[in-house]
Structures are given as structure tokens and as C-alpha cells.
NUSE-118140 format. One record per residue (C-alpha): residue in one letter; x, y, z. Coordinates in steps of 0.1 Angstrom, whole numbers, plus 5000, padded with zeros to 4 digits. Layout:
BEGIN
AXYZ/...
END
This chain:
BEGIN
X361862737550/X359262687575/X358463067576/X358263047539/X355862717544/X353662897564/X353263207548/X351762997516/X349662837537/X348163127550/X347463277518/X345562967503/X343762947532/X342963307525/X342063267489/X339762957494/X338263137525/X337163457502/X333763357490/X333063287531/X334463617544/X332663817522/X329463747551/X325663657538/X324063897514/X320864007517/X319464007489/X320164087450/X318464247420/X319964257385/X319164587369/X315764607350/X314764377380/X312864367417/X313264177449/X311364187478/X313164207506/X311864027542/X314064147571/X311764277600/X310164557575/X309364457538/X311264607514/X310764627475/X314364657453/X313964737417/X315964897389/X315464997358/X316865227330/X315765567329/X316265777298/X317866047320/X318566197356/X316066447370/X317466797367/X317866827403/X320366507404/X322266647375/X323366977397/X325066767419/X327166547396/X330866687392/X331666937357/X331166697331/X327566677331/X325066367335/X326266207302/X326065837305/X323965487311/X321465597342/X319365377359/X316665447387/X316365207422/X313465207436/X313065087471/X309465067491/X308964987526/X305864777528/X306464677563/X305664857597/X309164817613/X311865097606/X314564947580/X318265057583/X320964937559/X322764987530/X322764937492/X325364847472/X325964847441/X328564547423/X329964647389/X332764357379/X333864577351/X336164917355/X333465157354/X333165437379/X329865377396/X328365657411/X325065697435/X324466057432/X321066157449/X318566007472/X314666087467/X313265967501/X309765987523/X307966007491/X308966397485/X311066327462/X313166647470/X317066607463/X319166517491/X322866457482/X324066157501/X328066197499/X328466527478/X330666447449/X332166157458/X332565837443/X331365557463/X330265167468/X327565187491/X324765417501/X323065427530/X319365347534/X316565487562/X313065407552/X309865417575/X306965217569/X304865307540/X307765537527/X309265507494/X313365587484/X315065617448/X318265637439/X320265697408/X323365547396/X325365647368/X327265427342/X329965407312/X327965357283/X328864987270/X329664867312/X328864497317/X325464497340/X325864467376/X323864387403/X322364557437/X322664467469/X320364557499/X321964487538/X320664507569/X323264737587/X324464467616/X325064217587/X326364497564/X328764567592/X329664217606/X330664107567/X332764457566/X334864387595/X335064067589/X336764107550/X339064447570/X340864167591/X340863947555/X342464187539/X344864347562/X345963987570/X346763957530/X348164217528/X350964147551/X351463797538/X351163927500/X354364217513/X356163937530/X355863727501/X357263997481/X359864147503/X361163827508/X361463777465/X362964127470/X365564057483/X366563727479/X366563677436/X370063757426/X370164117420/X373764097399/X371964027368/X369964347353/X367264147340/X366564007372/X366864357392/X364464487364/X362364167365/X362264147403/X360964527402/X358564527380/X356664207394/X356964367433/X355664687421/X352864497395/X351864247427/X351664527454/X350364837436/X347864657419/X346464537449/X346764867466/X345365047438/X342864907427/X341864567449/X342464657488/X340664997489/X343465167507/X341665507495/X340065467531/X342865697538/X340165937529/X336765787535/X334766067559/X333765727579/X336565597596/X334065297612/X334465147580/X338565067584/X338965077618/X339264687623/X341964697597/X343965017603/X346164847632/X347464587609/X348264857589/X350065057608/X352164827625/X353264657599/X354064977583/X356165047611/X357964687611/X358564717574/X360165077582/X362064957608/X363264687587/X364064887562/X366865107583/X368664797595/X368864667560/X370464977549/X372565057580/X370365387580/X371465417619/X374965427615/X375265587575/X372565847583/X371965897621/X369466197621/X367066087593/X367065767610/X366565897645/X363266077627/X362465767616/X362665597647/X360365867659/X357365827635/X357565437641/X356565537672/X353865717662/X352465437636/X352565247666/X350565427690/X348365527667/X347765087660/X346965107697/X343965457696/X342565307669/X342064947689/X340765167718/X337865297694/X339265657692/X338965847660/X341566117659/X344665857660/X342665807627/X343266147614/X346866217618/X348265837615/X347165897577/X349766207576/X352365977593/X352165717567/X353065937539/X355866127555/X357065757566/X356665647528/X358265917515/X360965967540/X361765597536/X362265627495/X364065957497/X366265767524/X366565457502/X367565647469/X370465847486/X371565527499/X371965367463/X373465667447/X375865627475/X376965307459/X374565037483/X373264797454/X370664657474/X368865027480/X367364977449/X365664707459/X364464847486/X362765177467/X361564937445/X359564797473/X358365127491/X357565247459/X353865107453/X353265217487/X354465557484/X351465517452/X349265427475/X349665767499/X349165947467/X345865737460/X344565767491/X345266147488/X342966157458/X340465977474/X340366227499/X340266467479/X336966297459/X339266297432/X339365867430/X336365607437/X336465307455/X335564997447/X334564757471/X334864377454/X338564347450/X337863987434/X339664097399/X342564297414/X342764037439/X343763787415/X345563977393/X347964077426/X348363717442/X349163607412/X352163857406/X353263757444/X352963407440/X354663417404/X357463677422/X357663447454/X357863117431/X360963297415/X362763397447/X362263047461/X363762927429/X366563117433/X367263087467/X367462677461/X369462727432/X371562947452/X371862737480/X372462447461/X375262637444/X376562727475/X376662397488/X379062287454/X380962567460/X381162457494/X382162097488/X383962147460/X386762407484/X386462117509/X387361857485/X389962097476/X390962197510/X391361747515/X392861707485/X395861987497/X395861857530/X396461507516/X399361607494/X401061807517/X400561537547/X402061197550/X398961007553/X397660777523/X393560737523/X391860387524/X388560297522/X387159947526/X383559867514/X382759607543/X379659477519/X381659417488/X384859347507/X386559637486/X389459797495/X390360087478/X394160277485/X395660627482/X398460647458/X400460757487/X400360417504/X401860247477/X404760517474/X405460467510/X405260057511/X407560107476/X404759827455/X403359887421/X399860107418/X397259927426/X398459557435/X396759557469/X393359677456/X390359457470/X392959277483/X393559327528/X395059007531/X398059097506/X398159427529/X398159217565/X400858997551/X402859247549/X402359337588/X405559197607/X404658887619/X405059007658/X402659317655/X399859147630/X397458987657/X397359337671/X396359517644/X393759217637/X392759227672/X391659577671/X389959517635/X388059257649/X387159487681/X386059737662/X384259567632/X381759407656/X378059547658/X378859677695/X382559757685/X383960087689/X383460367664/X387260437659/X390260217651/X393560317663/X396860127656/X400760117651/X402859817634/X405259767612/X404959687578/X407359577551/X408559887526/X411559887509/X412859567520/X412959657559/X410559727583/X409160067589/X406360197616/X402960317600/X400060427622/X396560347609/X393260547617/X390060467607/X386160537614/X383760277610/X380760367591/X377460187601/X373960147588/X370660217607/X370859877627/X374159967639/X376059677612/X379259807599/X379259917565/X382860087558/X386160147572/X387460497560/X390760637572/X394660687566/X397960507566/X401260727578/X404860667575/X405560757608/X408860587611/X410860847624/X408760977650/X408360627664/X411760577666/X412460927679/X409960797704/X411160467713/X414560627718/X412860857742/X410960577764/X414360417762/X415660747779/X413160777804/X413960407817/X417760367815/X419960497833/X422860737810/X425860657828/X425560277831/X423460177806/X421059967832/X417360037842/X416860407858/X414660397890/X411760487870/X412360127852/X412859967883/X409560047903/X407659957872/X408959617870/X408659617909/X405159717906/X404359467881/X406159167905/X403559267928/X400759227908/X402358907899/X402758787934/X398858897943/X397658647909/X400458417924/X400758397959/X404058077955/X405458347935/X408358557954/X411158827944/X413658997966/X415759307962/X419259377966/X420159737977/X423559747968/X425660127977/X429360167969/X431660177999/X434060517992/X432660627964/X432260957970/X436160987981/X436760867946/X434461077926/X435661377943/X439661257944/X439461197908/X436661387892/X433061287876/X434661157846/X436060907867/X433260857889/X430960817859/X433760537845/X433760347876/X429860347880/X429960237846/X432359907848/X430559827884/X427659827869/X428159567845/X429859367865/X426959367889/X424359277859/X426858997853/X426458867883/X422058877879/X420658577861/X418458617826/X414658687843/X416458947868/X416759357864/X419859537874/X419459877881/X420860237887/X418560437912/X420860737913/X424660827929/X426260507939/X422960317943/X422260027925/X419659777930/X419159397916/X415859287918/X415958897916/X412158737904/X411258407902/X410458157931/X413358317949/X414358237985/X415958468014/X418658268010/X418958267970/X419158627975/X421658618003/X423658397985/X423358617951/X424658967977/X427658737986/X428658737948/X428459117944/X430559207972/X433058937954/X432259127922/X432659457937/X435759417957/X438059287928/X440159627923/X439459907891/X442160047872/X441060357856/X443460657848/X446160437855/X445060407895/X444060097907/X441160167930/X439159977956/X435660057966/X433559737975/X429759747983/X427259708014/X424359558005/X420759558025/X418359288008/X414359248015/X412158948004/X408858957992/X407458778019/X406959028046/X404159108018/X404659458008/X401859657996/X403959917974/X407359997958/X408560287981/X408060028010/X410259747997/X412760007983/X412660188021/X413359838037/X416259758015/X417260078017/X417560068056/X419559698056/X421959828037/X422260138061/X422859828087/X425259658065/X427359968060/X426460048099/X428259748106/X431559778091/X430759808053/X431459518031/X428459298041/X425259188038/X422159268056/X418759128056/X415759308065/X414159288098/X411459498111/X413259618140/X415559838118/X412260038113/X412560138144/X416660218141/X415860418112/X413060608138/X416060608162/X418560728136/X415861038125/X415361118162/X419361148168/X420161348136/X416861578149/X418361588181/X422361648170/X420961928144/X419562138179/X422862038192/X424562228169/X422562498166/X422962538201/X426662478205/X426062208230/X428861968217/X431661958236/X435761898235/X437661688259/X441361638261/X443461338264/X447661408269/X449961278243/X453361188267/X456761198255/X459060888266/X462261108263/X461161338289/X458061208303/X456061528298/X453261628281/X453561728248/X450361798235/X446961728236/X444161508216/X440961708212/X438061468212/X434561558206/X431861468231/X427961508229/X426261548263/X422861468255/X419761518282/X418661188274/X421160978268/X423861138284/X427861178274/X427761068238/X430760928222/X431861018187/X431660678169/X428260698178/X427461018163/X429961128139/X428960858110/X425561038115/X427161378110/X429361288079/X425961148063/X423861468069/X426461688061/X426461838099/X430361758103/X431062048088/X429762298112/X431062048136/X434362038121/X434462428125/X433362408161/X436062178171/X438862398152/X437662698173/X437362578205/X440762318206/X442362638195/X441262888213/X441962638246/X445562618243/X445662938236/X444063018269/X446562748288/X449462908276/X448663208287/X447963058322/X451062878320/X454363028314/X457262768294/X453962608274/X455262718240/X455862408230/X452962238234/X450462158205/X447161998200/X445861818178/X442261758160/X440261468140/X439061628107/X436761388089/X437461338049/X433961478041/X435161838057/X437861848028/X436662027992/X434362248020/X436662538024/X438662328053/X441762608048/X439462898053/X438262708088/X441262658097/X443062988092/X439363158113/X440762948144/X443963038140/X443063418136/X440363418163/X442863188189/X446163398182/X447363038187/X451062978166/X450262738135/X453262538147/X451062448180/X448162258161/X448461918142/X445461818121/X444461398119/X443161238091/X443160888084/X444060618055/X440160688045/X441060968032/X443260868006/X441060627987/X441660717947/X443061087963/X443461327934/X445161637933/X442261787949/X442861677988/X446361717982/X445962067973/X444662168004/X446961948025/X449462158009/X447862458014/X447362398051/X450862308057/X452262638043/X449962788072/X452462608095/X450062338104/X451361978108/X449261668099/X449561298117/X448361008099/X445560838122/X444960458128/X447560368108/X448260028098/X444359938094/X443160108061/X443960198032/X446560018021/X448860207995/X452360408012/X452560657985/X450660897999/X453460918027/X456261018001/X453161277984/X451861418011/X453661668041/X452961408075/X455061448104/X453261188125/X451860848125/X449960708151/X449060288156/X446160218162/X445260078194/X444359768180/X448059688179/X448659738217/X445759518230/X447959178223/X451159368219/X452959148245/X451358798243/X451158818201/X454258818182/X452558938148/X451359258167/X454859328179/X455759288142/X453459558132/X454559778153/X458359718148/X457459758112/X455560118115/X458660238139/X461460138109/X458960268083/X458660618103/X462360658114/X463460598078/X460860888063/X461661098094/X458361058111/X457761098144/X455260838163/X452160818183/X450960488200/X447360498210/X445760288234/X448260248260/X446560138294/X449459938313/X453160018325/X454459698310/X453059798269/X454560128277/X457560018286/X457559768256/X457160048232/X460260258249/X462659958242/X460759928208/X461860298201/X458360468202/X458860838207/X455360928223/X452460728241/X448660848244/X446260628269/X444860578297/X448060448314/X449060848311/X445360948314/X441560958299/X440161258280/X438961498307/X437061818304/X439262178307/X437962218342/X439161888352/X442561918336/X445562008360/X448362178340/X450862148369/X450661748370/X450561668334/X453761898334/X456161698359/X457261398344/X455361038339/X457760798333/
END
């Protein structure tokens, strides 16, 4: 609109400006009248009526004769100063005014002045003391006009002067009605007809008969020059414009390429006529027409191809296509010119403005309809949205107070239509009482004049009878001074998908298996204590790292169903034991964790970790198998002053390492120097993972004596670690380390190989050896890891009899057993290979595994022989293991034996074989002598 703005601007400026443009005049002379004229020379002007043109003018007027209203000018220099100029003669009326001859220098011998051709102006040349006359020819019955006499600077100054005028209004007058053109609805005929005929009315008529374009023609070019660029170029835009508006490049390539090509040519010829040169003049006129004539023939092809709006567009070359021809004629002498375009001037603005006035008419109208159309699909588009969504709309009219609610609403809340109309009180009552003062919390923070521009919130409202979520969102309207005015939004039913998503936060913080709070729970209540305790600093929590003693015996005995029952049942117990304000949680495996708030002391929470190893040591019967686990539990207090979750977690996590360290079943509190264990502990696992790597364990053997013949029987293999630091390494000092890292295993492997393949190399030294066996330690955790498959490899890679090596295990082993460690006991003894029970007498307590499972040994633990003489329960044990052995067939193995008088307490006892150092220590191969530890030793 502001293009449109300024081009009727420019064109009122234009017509007020007229009268100013048109440059001083001289002087004037009615006809039958003189003037004298005082410009440097003095120059009479009169004209009168003359009954008829000389004979000599009449030869040079066209066929036709000298038929008409002739009047004589008569000019007279009275001056002594040479007089140049021009006179001009005004007719208003639509005669053909023509200045035929010239009598000059007092001779009065004819002297055409343009031929033939119809003209304005003639040019005047008078010395002093000369005389000039002139004749003019008019229509009989033409209104009089008047004369004009110029000096030729002023005559030329008001020329160019009116040439810019013109050629400016021209283009705004061919905007103006381009623009009609083509923006009034063509669909209708009457306005395509209507639309043509006031574009061609507006534009030819000024062409034709106001702007003078028969310049075209004129023999003096000097006269259009200042207006022939304007011309030109806009000739060329409108051309140009006129091939992207029909897609001319693409629909008709070549003529458009042609085109292209004489646009080029208007323009340069714009650009010699601004340098002064006259033959740009010549052939620029040629250019036009083909331009004009190209562009209608283009146009017309383009509509009869089916293009509505070519139409419009011939109907707008059209007048100047007129024009070419008029300027033709008028170079031809065929046409006059007329050099006031006053009349025509009028009569062609008019037309634009009247044409222009339409198009803007129609474009508003059109835009307004669009606009409807417009709102009225986004209404419709809301409207569809609406239905089809769950929301209900609201809107509340903060100035009135009200409240107006979708139909939807009230179908979800299950009232009558329209009962909580301009009513929000009836529709907060029915908030539930625990989420109300949020929702009018956020009201309230977003109702004030710096509140936010948005509110957001979820409650639950009454509907039905029971509660159900809804989700509000609204936008607050404000005025100018930033003063709320309106809440506008919607009201969902989003019931479902809140519980869906409660159920799914409940997910992500509890744990499946037991029901409690997951770790995720647990460091974001831990993290919350903390900020607590910074607020607070009397305010103190501790945690209790509690992990399952045998466990993982169980879950792999019995299976994960089992495992997951028995997490399950200890995990209640344990939140039993916790009091209201305390979380009990599951961090993962056998892990649990009781995090006890409140004012709590060290020793509150040592005294609440004696209650869970109560708790957790009363038997489980699941399956119909009692089982036993029991807990060892690390705990770490609050006031060491940790800055984060992991840390506390760490520190508990590393007491209960010391608790289980320790003997499992107990309680440990944190200190700080188990940091430095735990350092210790990563340095020896680092350390024992090279060691292994580089085969640098080592076996040494200890002789198992029998009392019948008081020779050597067999050997123990017993793993030692010969560290560069700490030097000979003893198995209870590493082999908990290896079970938790998963290293014994490879070392489980190692010690299969190499106890084999050394007996196999001594009996081969030693001839009458057959009998003798060896026996290894295999940990629980190398069973349900292919412990048959290691086995049989030493075997095969020894060539050592399966009868010749004896596996130990001990009572561990056998915590909730399932068929799964008896499968490969079984599977081991058909190889041929024997198993001894190990420490027997000081685990696990239950004797069916000795009726289920293939033994043929059991050894007592040295613990027995330390006070076997002086104690008389000892001696019981002992007498008890030897009736219990003899009766399932069982031979025995005491351990520990370090004096003549135990062993010869144990031969009247009945104990077949003896193993200590009495008999000897564990010695490398190297330092073992075959030939000794075959003569007898008792």
C-alpha cells in the first residue's frame, strides 16, 4: 500500500504543479489583436482575419485546397538587437492548426517553414527593422485561440521542463493502470470488459491526443530528447514485466530470448540519447514498435493458449501499440500535434484515477474477503481440532469476572450445562482439597501485573463421583499497561496418561523384585538429607550397607526364581526392622541399603545393624529348603560431612567389605583408614591380575601320611603367590580377592594343570608311585564355569590316572545346593575323580549332602586338633566325625597335626590319615625328597 500511496501522491503533485511547469510565457495576442513585445529587440505581434491566403501560400498547403478561417500574424522588429524564438499558436478546441508560410525581411517571397506538416510552433528570425508574417489556417466555426511569442532560451527551458512532466506522468498514469490491470477480478466479464475499456480510454487518450508521442516523427529530435529516456526504459521494464507475468521464458523461449534482446536495445538507446547523440534517436523509434507489436502478438498466443490473464495484458499494450501507429503518421505528416495537452490531460487522469480507484476497491474487498475466508477455515480448522481433542475451552473476562466454559468440560466433570458459568469458585471447589492451593498458587503468580504470560497446571478435580487428573493451560491477555485482562485456555481429561505416568515414576524408583526404593530413589532421598543437613547442621542420618552372606551360592543352587523369592521376603523383613521417617532400599544383586534420618547417632545406627543381622539370620524356607544366608553390614554417619551421594555410598560400601572381610555376619563402621584398604585392595587385585597373566603363582605340596603304614599317600597342592613386594603370599590372603574378581577361575585352571602334571612327572621318576594321589582346593565360585571341562584338560595334558587326583570343596559349597553343583559333582566322579569334604565340622551345617553327593574323604579341620588333648569337647568332635565316616564308609583326613602326642591320639582314636607339620610343611617340588617321604613316619 505504500507504493500505491506514493504513486497518488506523485500524480497530484503533478497535476497541481501543471500551470508552473508550463515555464513563463512571453507574451500573448488574441487574434484581431497586437502586442508589443520588449525582450532585447522590440517586437510587434498582431493578428487579424484575412479574407484569403496569398496564392503563393495556397501551393503549399496539402490537396484540399486553402478552404477555411485564415488569419495573418504580423510580427515587426522595431529594435536593433537580432530576435530569435518561436511562435505558437494555442487552439483549446480540436481543430487542426496549421502555419503554412513565412513572408520574412520585408520581401514577402514564400518560404515554407516545415513543408506540409502540421505543427504547434514556428520558428522566428527577424533583424532589426525587418518585418515577418505568417498564416494560420482554421476549421470554420473553431473557438479563437491565442498566439504566443518566446524567446528561444525560455521557449526551450519551459520545453524541457514539461518533457520530464510528462514522461514522469506518464509512467505514474501506466503504473496506475497496470496495477488496475491486473488486480480487479478478472472472473467476472463485465469487469474484464470494464477494466479494458477504462485502461485503453486512460492510456490512449493520453497518448493520442494529450502527451504528443507523435514526436516519434518530429524532424527535431531536441524537442524530446529530455524525455525519450524515460520512455524508453520504462518501455523496456514494462516489457520485461510483461514476459515474467506470462511465463514467456519458459512457454515461448525464442520469442522471449528476442525479446530480451530489444530490451537491451531500449536501454542503450535511454543511455545515447542522455549522452546528446541523435542517431540512438532514429532507430530506438523502430525498436519501440517491433517491441509493441511483438509483445501483443506474444500476449494474444498466450491467451488463445488458455492463460486468462493474457488478455489483460494485450489490453494494456494495446494503446501503446496505437501510439507506434500515431507516431508513424506523424512521421509520415499524415497527423498534427498539439502541444497543450490540458484537455486530454484531464480526460486521461481521470480514466486512471477512476480505473485505479476501482482496482484499489477491489483489491480491499478482496483482501478483506480473503481474510473471512481465512478466519472463517481457522475457526473451522479450531472448531475440528476441538471436537476431535480432549480439551474443553475457557475463557475468563478478568474485568467482569466472567467465566465462560466449553461444553466439553462439563461432559468430562459429568455436571449440568452451564452450572459453573461466571462462577470459578464453584469450579475450585471442586479441586481436591490437597492440590487446590497449587492451582491457586499459580493463578495468583500468573494473574499479577509482573506475572508470567502462561499458566500451567495439573490437579484433580471431582467428576463422576471420584477424582480424576485434568491439566489446565491458559494465556493471560493483558492491556497496554501490562494489567491482565483475560485468561483464555483449555481443560483436558488427562487421567489416564497421568496415571500411566505415575505408574512410570513409580517404576523408575522402586525396585521390581522387592517392592522397596531402587538406587535411583535412594540417592535422591540421600541427596535431599544433605541439603537438609547443610539448612540444619544438628541434623544427622547414617546409612546401613547391608549385602547377603551366600547369596550367590543360593541363586545359582536354586535358580533366579528363588533368588528373586528370597530377595523378596529379606527385603521386607529388613524394612520391618527401619522405623516410619527411614527408607529401605534395593541398590541391585544382594545389596540393600537402610538409610536411617533424623537426629541419628553412630550408635542408633550400630544398634539398628545389630537388628538386621538378627532379622537376616532367622532361616528361609522356600521350595521346601530351609536356607540360611545372613548379612554383613558396613554403616557410615553423616558426620564425617560428606559432600555427595557416591561418597557416603563408597564408604558404606567399603565397611561392609570390612565386615564381610572379617568373618561375615557383622557390623562395621566406617573409618577413613579403610580408604586406604580399599587403595591396598585395588593395588593387590592390579597386582594378582599381572600375576596371572604371567603365570607367576605357584603350587607347593604338603604330604598326607597314612597311620597304617606310615607312608605317604598323597599330596595337598596349595597355592602360593610370590610377590616382589611382599614376598611368599598365602592363599587366605589372596584367594577371597580372586573369588570376588572372578580371577579364581583362571587360577583354578592353573592349579589343575600344574598339581597334575607334577605327579605325573614324580611317578615317572619314581617307580612303585601308582598309588599315590593328590589333591586340590576348588573354590565354589569355579563350579557352573565349565569346572568338568578343566578338569578333564589336566587330566588329558598330565596323562595322570583320574583315580590319582582328589578334588576339595568345602561345606560352603552346599548352601541351598540345587541340582546344578550336583550335576557336575556327578559328572566329575564318572571321570574317576574322588572328592574330600574340606574343614569339616565348621560350616554348613546340614549332613544330607553326604548321603547325595559321591565323597570319599573328610577332613577336620585343624581347629579341632589345637586343644585336642587338654579339651574334652574337641575330642568329642572328633570321635564324632570318625563314627560318622566309618559308618558311610569314608575315609579320614586330620589337618593340623604338629606334635607326636595328637598324632598318636588320633591313631588310638581310629583316624586313618594325618597331614601337618608333625609329618612336614608344604614345600616347593625342588625341595621335596621322594625317597624320605617314602620310608615310613610312624
Amino acid at each position: 500500500m505504500r507504493f500505491l500511496s506514493l504513486l497518488v501522491g506523485l500524480l497530484t503533485a503533478l497535476v497541481m504543479a501543471w500551470p508552473v511547469l508550463q515555464g513563463p510565457e512571453v507574451v500573448t495576442a488574441p487574434q484581431g489583436g497586437a502586442a508589443d513585445v520588449r525582450l532585447g529587440a522590440r517586437v510587434v505581434l498582431r493578428a487579424e482575419q484575412v479574407p484569403k491566403a496569398p496564392a503563393a501560400v495556397c501551393a503549399f498547403v496539402e490537396p484540399g485546397g486553402c478552404a477555411g478561417v485564415w488569419s495573418r500574424v504580423a510580427l515587426e522588429h522595431a529594435g536593433t538587437d537580432e530576435y530569435e524564438g518561436y511562435l505558437a499558436l494555442i487552439q483549446p478546441a480540436a481543430a487542426e492548426p496549421v502555419v503554412v508560410h513565412q513572408l520574412a525581411g520585408g520581401a514577402f517571397i514564400p518560404t515554407p517553414v516545415f513543408r506540409a506538416h502540421r505543427i504547434w510552433t514556428a520558428e522566428v528570425a527577424l533583424g532589426p527593422g525587418e518585418h515577418g508574417a505568417y498564416f494560420v489556417r482554421t476549421e470554420p466555426g473553431a473557438p479563437a485561440g491565442y498566439l504566443e511569442l518566446w524567446t528561444r532560451p525560455a521557449f526551450m527551458d519551459a520545453l524541457a521542463r514539461v518533457d520530464w512532466a510528462l514522461g514522469l506522468l506518464f509512467g505514474v498514469v501506466v503504473a496506475m493502470t497496470l496495477y488496475a490491470l491486473f488486480s480487479i477480478n478478472p472472473a467476472e466479464p463485465i469487469w474484464r470488459s470494464f477494466t479494458a475499456f477504462l485502461a485503453a480510454t486512460s492510456v490512449l487518450t493520453y497518448v493520442n491526443l494529450g502527451y504528443a508521442y507523435g514526436h516519434l516523427g518530429h524532424l527535431a529530435p531536441d524537442l524530446s530528447r529530455s524525455r525519450w529516456p524515460m520512455i524508453l526504459v520504462g518501455l523496456a521494464a514494462l516489457s520485461a514485466f510483461g514476459r515474467r507475468f506470462l511465463s514467456l521464458d519458459t512457454a515461448m523461449r525464442r520469442p522471449a530470448a528476442a525479446l530480451r534482446v530489444l530490451e537491451g536495445a531500449l536501454v542503450l538507446a535511454a543511455s545515447g540519447v542522455l549522452l546528446g547523440l541523435d542517431l540512438p534517436m532514429v532507430w530506438a523509434r523502430a525498436v519501440v514498435i517491433v517491441v509493441a507489436v511483438l509483445s501483443v502478438t506474444l500476449a494474444s498466443s498466450r491467451a488463445l493458449a488458455g492463460v486468462p490473464q493474457a488478455w489483460l495484458y494485450v489490453a494494456g499494450w494495446a494503446p501503446l501499440v496505437v501510439m507506434a501507429g500515431q507516431g508513424t503518421l506523424a512521421a509520415l505528416g499524415l497527423v498534427a500535434f498539439f502541444r497543450h495537452p490540458e484537455p486530454p490531460l484531464i480526460v486521461a487522469v481521470a480514466a486512471s484515477v477512476l480505473l485505479f480507484t476501482f482496482a484499489v476497491a477491489e483489491r480491499v474487498s478482496a483482501e478483506r474477503r480473503a481474510h473471512a475466508e481465512a478466519l472463517a477455515a481457522s475457526e473451522r480448522r479450531y472448531a475440528y481440532a476441538a471436537r476431535s481433542s480432549n480439551d474443553g475451552l475457557f475463557d475468563w473476562d478478568l474485568t467482569t469476572n466472567a467465566l465462560f466454559l466449553a461444553p466439553r468440560i462439563y461432559e468430562s466433570l459429568g455436571l449440568p450445562l452451564g452450572t459453573l458459568d461466571a462462577d470459578l469458585g464453584r469450579l475450585l471447589r471442586l479441586v481436591v482439597a490437597e492440590d487446590r492451593p497449587g492451582v491457586e498458587r499459580r493463578l495468583r503468580a500468573a494473574l499479577g501485573e509482573r506475572g508470567q504470560d502462561s499458566v500451567h497446571a495439573e490437579a484433580r478435580l471431582m467428576a463422576h463421583g471420584e477424582p480424576r487428573w485434568f491439566t489446565l493451560r491458559g494465556l493471560v491477555i493483558r492491556d497496554d499497561g501490562g494489567r491482565p485482562t483475560r485468561l483464555v485456555g483449555a481443560v483436558a481429561d488427562n487421567h489416564a496418561r497421568k496415571l500411566n505416568e505415575l505408574e512410570l515414576s513409580r517404576r523408575a524408583f522402586t525396585d521390581e523384585v522387592t517392592g522397596l526404593a531402587n538406587r535411583a530413589r535412594v540417592a535422591q532421598h540421600l541427596a535431599t538429607l544433605m541439603e537438609i543437613r547443610e539448612q540444619q547442621p544438628d541434623f544427622s542420618f547414617a546409612v546401613l550397607f547391608v549385602d547377603l552372606d551366600r547369596f550367590k551360592n543360593v541363586n545359582d543352587s536354586l535358580g533366579h526364581l528363588v533368588g528373586d523369592q528370597l530377595l523378596a521376603t529379606l527385603g521386607q523383613r529388613l524394612a520391618h526392622v527401619g522405623r516410619e521417617e527411614d527408607m529401605v532400599g534395593r541398590l541391585g544383586g544382594d545389596e540393600f541399603v537402610l538409610v536411617a534420618a533424623g537426629h541419628v547417632t553412630l550408635e542408633d545406627a550400630e544398634s539398628i545393624g545389630r537388628r538386621i543381622l538378627e532379622v537376616l539370620a532367622a532361616p528361609v524356607t522356600l521350595e521346601g529348603i530351609e536356607i540360611r544366608t545372613g548379612a554383613s553390614i558396613g554403616v557410615a554417619h553423616s558426620d564425617i560431612g560428606y559432600e555427595s551421594v557416591e561418597e557416603i555410598l563408597s564408604d558404606a560400601d567399603l565397611a561392609m567389605y570390612e565386615a564381610k572381610h572379617s568373618g561375615k555376619g557383622r557390623c562395621a563402621t566406617f573409618r577413613p583408614a579403610m580408604r586406604e584398604q580399599a587403595v591396598f585392595r585395588l593395588s593387590m587385585e592390579a597386582d594378582l591380575r599381572q600375576a596371572v597373566e604371567r603365570e607367576e603363582l605357584t603350587l607347593f605340596y604338603q604330604p598326607i601320611v597314612s597311620l597304617e603304614t606310615g607312608a605317604v599317600t598323597g599330596f595337598e597342592a596349595l597355592l602360593r603367590w610370590p610377590h616382589p613386594k611382599r614376598g611368599l603370599v598365602m592363599p587366605a590372603d589372596f584367594i577371597p580377592l580372586a573369588e570376588e574378581t572372578g580371577l579364581i577361575r583362571p587360577i583354578g585352571r592353573f592349579a589343575l594343570l600344574q598339581a597334575a602334571g607334577q605327579l605325573a612327572r614324580w611317578r615317572a621318576r619314581a617307580p612303585g608311585m601308582e598309588d599315590l594321589f593328590i589333591t586340590v582346593n576348588v573354590s565354589p565360585a569355579q563350579f557352573g564355569h565349565d569346572l568338568v571341562a578343566d578338569v578333564r584338560a589336566a587330566l588329558d595334558a598330565s596323562g595322570l590316572p583320574a583315580r590319582c587326583l582328589k578334588l576339595e570343596i568345602t561345606e560352603n559349597l552346599f548352601v541351598g545346593e540345587s541340582g546344578t553343583v550336583k550335576s557336575e559333582v556327578d559328572d566329575i566322579s564318572a571321570l574317576g575323580v574322588a572328592f574330600s569334604l574340606d574343614d569339616f565340622g565348621t560350616g554348613y551345617s546340614s549332613l544330607s549332602y553326604l548321603h547325595r553327593l559321591p565323597f570319599r574323604t573328610l577332613k577336620i579341620d585343624r581347629s579341632f586338633m589345637r586343644n585336642l588333648l587338654e579339651d574334652a569337647q574337641s575330642e568329642a568332635i572328633v570321635r564324632s566325625v570318625l563314627a560318622l565316616s566309618r559308618a558311610l564308609g569314608l575315609d579320614t583326613v586330620a589337618e593340623g597335626v604338629e606334635t607326636a602326642e595328637v598324632a598318636e591320639r588320633l591313631r588310638h582314636l581310629g583316624t586313618r590319615y594325618l597331614q601337618g607339620y608333625y609329618f612336614g610343611r608344604p614345600l616347593a617340588p625342588a625341595e621335596i625328597d621322594l625317597s624320605r617321604y617314602m620310608r615310613k613316619t610312624a
